[in-house]
C-alpha positions in Angstrom: 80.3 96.9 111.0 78.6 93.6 110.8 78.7 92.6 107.7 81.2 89.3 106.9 83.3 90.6 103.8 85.4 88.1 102.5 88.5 89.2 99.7 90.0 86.6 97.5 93.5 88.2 96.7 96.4 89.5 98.9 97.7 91.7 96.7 97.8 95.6 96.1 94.0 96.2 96.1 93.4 93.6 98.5 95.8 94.5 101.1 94.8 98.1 100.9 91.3 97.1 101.7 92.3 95.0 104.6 94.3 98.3 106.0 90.6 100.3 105.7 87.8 97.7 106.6 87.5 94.2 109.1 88.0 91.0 106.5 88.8 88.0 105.8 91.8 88.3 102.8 92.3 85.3 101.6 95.3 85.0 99.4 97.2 82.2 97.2 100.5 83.6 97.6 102.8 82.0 100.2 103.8 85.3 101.6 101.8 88.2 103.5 101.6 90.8 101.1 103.9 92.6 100.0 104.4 95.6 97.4 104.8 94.5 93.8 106.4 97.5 92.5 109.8 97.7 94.3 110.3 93.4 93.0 112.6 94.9 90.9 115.0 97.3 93.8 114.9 94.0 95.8 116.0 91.6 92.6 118.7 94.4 92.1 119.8 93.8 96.0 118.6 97.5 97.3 115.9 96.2 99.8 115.1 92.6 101.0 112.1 91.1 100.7 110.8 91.8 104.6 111.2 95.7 103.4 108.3 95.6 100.9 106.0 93.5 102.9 103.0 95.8 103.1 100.7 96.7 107.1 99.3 93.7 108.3 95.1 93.8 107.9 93.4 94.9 110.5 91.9 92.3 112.9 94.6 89.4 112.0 92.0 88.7 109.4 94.6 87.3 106.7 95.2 83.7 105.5 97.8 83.1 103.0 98.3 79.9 100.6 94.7 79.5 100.4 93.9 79.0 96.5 89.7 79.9 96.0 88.4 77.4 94.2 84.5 78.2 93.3 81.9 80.5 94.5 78.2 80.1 95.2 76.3 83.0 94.3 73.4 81.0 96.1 74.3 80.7 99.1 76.8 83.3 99.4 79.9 80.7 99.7 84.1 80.9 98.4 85.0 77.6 98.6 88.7 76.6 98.9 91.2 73.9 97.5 91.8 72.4 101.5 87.8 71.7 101.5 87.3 74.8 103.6 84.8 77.7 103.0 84.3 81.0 104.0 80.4 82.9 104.5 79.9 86.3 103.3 77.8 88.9 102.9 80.1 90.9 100.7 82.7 89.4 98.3 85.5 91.3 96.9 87.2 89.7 94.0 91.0 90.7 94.2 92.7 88.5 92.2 94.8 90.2 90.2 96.6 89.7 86.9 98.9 86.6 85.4 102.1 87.4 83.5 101.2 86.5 79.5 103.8 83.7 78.6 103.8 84.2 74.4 103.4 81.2 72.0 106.8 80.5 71.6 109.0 77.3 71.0 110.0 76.1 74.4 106.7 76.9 76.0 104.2 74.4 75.5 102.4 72.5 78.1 102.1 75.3 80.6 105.5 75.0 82.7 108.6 76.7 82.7 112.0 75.0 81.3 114.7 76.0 84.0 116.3 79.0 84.2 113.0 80.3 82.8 110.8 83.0 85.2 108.2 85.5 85.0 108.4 88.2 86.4 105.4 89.3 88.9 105.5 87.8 91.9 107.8 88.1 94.8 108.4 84.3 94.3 109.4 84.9 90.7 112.0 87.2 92.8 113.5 84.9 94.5 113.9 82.3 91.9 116.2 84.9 89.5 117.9 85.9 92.9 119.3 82.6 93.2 120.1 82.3 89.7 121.4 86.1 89.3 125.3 86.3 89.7 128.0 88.5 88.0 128.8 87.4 84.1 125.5 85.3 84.0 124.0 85.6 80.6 120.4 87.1 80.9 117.8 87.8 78.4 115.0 89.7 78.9 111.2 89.6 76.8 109.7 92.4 76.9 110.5 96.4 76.3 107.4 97.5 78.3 107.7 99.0 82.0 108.0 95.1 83.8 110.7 94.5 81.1 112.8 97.7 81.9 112.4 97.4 85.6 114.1 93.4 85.5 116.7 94.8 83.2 118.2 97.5 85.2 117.7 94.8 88.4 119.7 92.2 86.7 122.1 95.0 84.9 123.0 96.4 88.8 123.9 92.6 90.2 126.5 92.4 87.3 124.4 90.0 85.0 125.2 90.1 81.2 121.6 91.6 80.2 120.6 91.6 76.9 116.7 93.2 76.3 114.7 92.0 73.1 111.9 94.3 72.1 109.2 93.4 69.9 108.1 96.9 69.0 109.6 100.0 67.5 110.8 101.1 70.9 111.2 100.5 74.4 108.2 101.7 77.1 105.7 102.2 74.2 102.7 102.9 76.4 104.3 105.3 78.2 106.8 106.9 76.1 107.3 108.9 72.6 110.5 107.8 70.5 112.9 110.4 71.2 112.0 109.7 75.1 112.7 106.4 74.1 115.8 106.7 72.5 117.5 108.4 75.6 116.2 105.7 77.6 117.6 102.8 75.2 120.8 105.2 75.5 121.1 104.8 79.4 120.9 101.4 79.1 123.3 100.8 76.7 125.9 102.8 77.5 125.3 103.5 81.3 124.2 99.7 82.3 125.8 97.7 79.7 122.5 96.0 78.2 122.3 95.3 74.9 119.4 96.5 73.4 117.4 94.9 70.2 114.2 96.6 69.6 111.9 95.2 66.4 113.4 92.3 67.0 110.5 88.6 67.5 111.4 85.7 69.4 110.8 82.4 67.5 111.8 80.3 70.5 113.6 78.9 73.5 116.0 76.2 72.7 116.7 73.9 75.8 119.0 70.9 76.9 117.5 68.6 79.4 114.1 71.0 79.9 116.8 73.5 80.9 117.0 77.0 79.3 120.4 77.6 77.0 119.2 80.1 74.6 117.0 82.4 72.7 116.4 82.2 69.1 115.2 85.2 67.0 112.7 84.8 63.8 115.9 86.1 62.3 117.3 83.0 63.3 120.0 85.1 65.8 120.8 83.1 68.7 120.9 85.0 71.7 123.3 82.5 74.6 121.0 82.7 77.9 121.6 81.6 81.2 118.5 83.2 82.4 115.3 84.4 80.7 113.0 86.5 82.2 109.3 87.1 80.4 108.0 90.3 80.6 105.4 90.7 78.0 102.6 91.8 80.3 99.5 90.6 82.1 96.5 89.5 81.5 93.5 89.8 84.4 92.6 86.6 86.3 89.0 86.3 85.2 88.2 82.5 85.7 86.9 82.4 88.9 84.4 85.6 87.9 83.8 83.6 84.9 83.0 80.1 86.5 80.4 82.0 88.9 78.6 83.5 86.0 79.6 87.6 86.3 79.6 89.6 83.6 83.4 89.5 82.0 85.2 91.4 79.2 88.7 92.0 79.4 88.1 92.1 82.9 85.4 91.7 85.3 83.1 94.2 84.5 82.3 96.8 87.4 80.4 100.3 88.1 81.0 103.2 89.6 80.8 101.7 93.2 82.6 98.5 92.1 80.2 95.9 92.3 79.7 93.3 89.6 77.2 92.4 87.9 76.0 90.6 91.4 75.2 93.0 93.9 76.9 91.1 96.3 80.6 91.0 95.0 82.8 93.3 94.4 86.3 93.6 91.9 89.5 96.0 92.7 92.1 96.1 91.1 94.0 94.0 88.1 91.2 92.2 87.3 88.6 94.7 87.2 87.6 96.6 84.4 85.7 99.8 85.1 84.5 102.0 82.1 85.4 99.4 79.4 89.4 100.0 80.8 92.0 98.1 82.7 94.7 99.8 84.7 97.0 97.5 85.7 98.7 100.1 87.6 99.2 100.1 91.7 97.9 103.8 91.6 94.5 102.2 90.1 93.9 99.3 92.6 95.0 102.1 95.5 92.5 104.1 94.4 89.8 101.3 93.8 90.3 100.0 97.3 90.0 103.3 98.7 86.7 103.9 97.0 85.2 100.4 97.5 85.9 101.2 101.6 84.1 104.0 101.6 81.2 102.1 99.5 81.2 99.6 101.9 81.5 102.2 105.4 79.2 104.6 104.0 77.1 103.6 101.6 78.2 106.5 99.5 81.2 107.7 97.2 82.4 106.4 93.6 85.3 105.1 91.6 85.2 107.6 88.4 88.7 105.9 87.0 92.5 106.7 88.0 94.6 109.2 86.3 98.4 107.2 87.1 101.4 108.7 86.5 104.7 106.3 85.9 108.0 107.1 87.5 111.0 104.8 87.3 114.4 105.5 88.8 117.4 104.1 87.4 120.4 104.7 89.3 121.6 108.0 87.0 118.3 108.3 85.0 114.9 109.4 86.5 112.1 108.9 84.3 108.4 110.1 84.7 105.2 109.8 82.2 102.2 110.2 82.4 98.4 110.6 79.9 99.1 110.9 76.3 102.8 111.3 75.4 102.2 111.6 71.0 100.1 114.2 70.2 96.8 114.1 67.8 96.6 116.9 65.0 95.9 120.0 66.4 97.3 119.3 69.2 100.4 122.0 71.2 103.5 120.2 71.8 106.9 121.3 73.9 110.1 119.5 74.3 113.1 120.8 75.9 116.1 118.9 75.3 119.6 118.7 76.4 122.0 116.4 74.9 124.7 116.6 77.1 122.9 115.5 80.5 120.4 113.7 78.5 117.7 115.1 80.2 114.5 115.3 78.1 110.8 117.0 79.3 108.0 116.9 76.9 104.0 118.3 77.7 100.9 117.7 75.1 98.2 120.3 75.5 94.7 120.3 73.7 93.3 122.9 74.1 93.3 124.2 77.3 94.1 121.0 79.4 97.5 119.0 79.4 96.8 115.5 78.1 100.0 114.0 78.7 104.4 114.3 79.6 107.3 112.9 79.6 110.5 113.5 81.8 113.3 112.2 81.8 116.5 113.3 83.7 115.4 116.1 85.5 112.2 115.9 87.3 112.0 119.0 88.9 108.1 120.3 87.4 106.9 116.6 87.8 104.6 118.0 90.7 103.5 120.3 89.2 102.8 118.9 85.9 100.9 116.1 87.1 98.7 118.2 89.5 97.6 119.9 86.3 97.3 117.0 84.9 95.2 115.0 87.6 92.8 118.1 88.0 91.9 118.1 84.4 91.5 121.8 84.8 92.0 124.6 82.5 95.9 125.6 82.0 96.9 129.9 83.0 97.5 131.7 79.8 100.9 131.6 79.7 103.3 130.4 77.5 103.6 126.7 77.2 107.3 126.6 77.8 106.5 127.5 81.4 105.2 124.2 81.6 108.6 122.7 82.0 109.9 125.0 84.3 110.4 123.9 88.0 107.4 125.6 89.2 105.5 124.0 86.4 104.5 127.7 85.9 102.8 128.1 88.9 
C-alpha cells in the first residue's frame, strides 16, 4: 500500500492501527504506547510500567513527544510544534480524550497545585507513584469507573483513601443502586476507603501552591496528602476544530470513519459516530479495526460498539454491561446473596437482553454478553436461566 497515512495520537486507537496498517503515529506522549486500562494495577504495584507497553507499529513508523500543532486541509500537511511536518494522503485523527478538571477553588489558571494529579495518563501514574506510600492521606474526585479503579490502586499500596461522590451512587453509568451498594460495601469494609456519596466539592485549600485539603460545600474538611481527579473526559477536539471539520461533542464521523473531509479520518476518544462517544478501549479497538479494513480494502463499516465493563478488585469481580435500570415494561432478575455478596442482575425487553450486572460471581458473564452483543432474540425459557453458569445455553 502506497498511500502516506499519517495518525496524530499514540494511544489505544492509534496504536491498534499501527499494529494493522504502515504509518507514521505521531504521538505527544513521552512514552511508546502503552495500555491505559491496567494504569490503575501498575499505580497499585501489580505490573510495572514496561508490562502495559502495547506491540510496537509495524515498520518503526512511531515518533513520540511530537505535539501536532495545525493541519492544512490544502495541501494535505500536520504541522508540528519542532517546525517539522509530515505529507499525507490519509490523516487519522487519534487524539484522544483530556481528563475534565471541575470549577473548583484551587483550580484556576490551568495548572495543578502539588500533590494534585489526574488520572489518565501513564505519566499521571508515575507522579501518584512517587507520592503514594502507606498512611498517606488520599482523596479521590470522582465515583465513576476512573474514580473506583485509583481508589482500589491507592487502597492496595496502604494509602488512607477517602472517595467523594457527587452522585447518588458510585459507577452510575454502569451500575443500578443495589449493585452499587455492594460495591460501596467492598470498599469500605474490605479496602478501608471511606466512602461519601452526594457529597460536592467546594474547593482545594493549599499552602504554598501545595495541596493540604478538600473542602466540601458542606463546609467538611477532608485532610489530603494526595488528590486525585477523576471526574471524566472530555474529547480532544481543537485541532479538528482549528482545521474546520465538522465537531459536536466529538469529531463527527460515518460509518467508514472519515470526517467531514474525505481525507481524514477519527478513532477513538475523540470521535463521535452516530451522535455518541464511547470512551471505552473496546470502542477505539473496534474503530481501529474497522478504519484498517476501510483503508486495505476499500470496504467494511464501523456500525458502533456494544462494550462490556469488567473490573477486578482483589475479592470482588464486577461486570456490566447495556442498560442496567429498566424502563416500564421492561422483565427484570436479580439473584442475590448476602453472605458472599455476590449480586447478578439481566434487563430483557422483549425478547432481547438490554443490559447486566455482576458482581461477585461471574460465572454466566460469557454467556450473557454474547446474547447481549448479538442482539438476537433470547430461547423461551425462563429468565432465571439467564443467570445460570451456562447463561442458559
Amino acid at each position: 500500500m502506497s498511500s502516506r497515512i499519517v495518525v496524530v495520537g499514540g494511544g489505544t486507537a492509534g496504536a491498534r492501527l499501527a499494529e494493522r496498517l504502515p504509518v507514521t503515529l505521531l504521538g505527544e506522549e513521552p512514552h511508546a504506547p502503552y495500555n491505559r486500562v491496567l494504569l490503575a494495577d501498575v499505580l497499585a504495584g501489580r505490573y510495572g510500567p514496561e508490562v502495559i507497553a502495547l506491540p510496537a507499529p509495524r515498520d518503526g513508523g512511531a515518533r513520540h513527544g511530537v505535539r501536532v500543532t495545525g493541519v492544512d486541509r490544502a495541501a494535505r500537511v500536520v504541522h508540528c510544534a519542532d517546525g517539522e511536518a509530515f505529507a499525507y494522503d490519509r490523516l487519522v485523527l487519534a487524539t484522544g480524550s483530556n481528563p475534565v478538571l471541575p470549577p473548583l477553588r484551587g483550580l484556576g489558571g490551568g495548572r495543578l497545585p502539588a500533590g494534585v494529579h489526574a488520572f489518565r495518563t501513564l505519566d499521571d501514574c508515575l507522579a501518584l507513584d512517587a507520592l503514594v506510600a502507606p498512611g498517606v492521606r488520599a482523596v479521590v474526585i470522582g465515583g465513576g469507573l476512573l474514580g473506583v479503579s485509583a481508589t482500589r490502586a491507592l487502597a492496595a499500596r496502604g494509602a488512607e483513601v477517602v472517595l467523594a461522590q457527587q452522585g447518588e451512587h458510585l459507577m452510575e453509568r454502569q451500575l443500578d443502586a443495589e449493585a452499587a451498594r455492594l460495591l460501596r460495601r467492598h470498599l469500605e469494609a474490605d479496602l478501608g476507603v471511606e466512602v461519601h456519596t452526594e457529597c460536592r466539592v467546594r474547593g482545594l485549600r493549599c499552602v504554598d501552591d501545595t495541596v493540604e485539603a478538600v473542602e466540601l460545600a458542606d463546609g467538611f474538611v477532608l485532610d489530603a496528602d494526595v488528590v486525585v481527579i477523576a471526574c471524566g473526559v472530555r474529547p480532544r477536539i481543537g485541532l479538528a476544530l482549528e482545521a474546520g471539520l465538522d465537531v459536536r461533542r466529538g469529531i463527527v464521523v460515518d460509518d467508514q470513519l472519515r470526517t467531514s473531509d474525505p481525507y481524514i479520518h477519527a478513532i477513538g476518544d475523540c470521535a463521535e459516530h452516530d451522535g455518541r462517544l464511547y470512551g471505552l478501549a473496546g470502542a477505539a479497538l473496534e474503530q481501529a479495526d474497522a478504519l484498517a479494513d476501510v483503508l486495505l480494502h476499500g470496504t467494511g463499516a464501523y456500525r458502533g460498539t456494544r462494550a462490556l465493563t469488567r473490573l477486578s478488585m482483589d475479592a470482588l469481580e464486577l461486570a456490566a454491561f447495556g442498560e442496567a435500570t429498566p424502563l416500564p415494561g421492561d422483565d427484570t432478575v436479580r439473584l442475590a446473596d448476602a453472605t458472599s455478596g455476590a449480586y447478578r442482575k439481566v434487563v430483557v425487553r422483549g425478547d432481547r437482553l438490554v443490559g447486566g450486572v455482576l458482581l461477585g460471581d461471574l460465572g454466566a458473564v460469557g454467556a450473557l454478553a454474547r446474547a447481549w452483543e448479538g442482539d438476537e432474540a433470547l430461547p423461551e425459557a425462563p429468565l432465571l436461566h439467564l443467570l445460570t453458569h451456562d447463561g442458559g445455553s
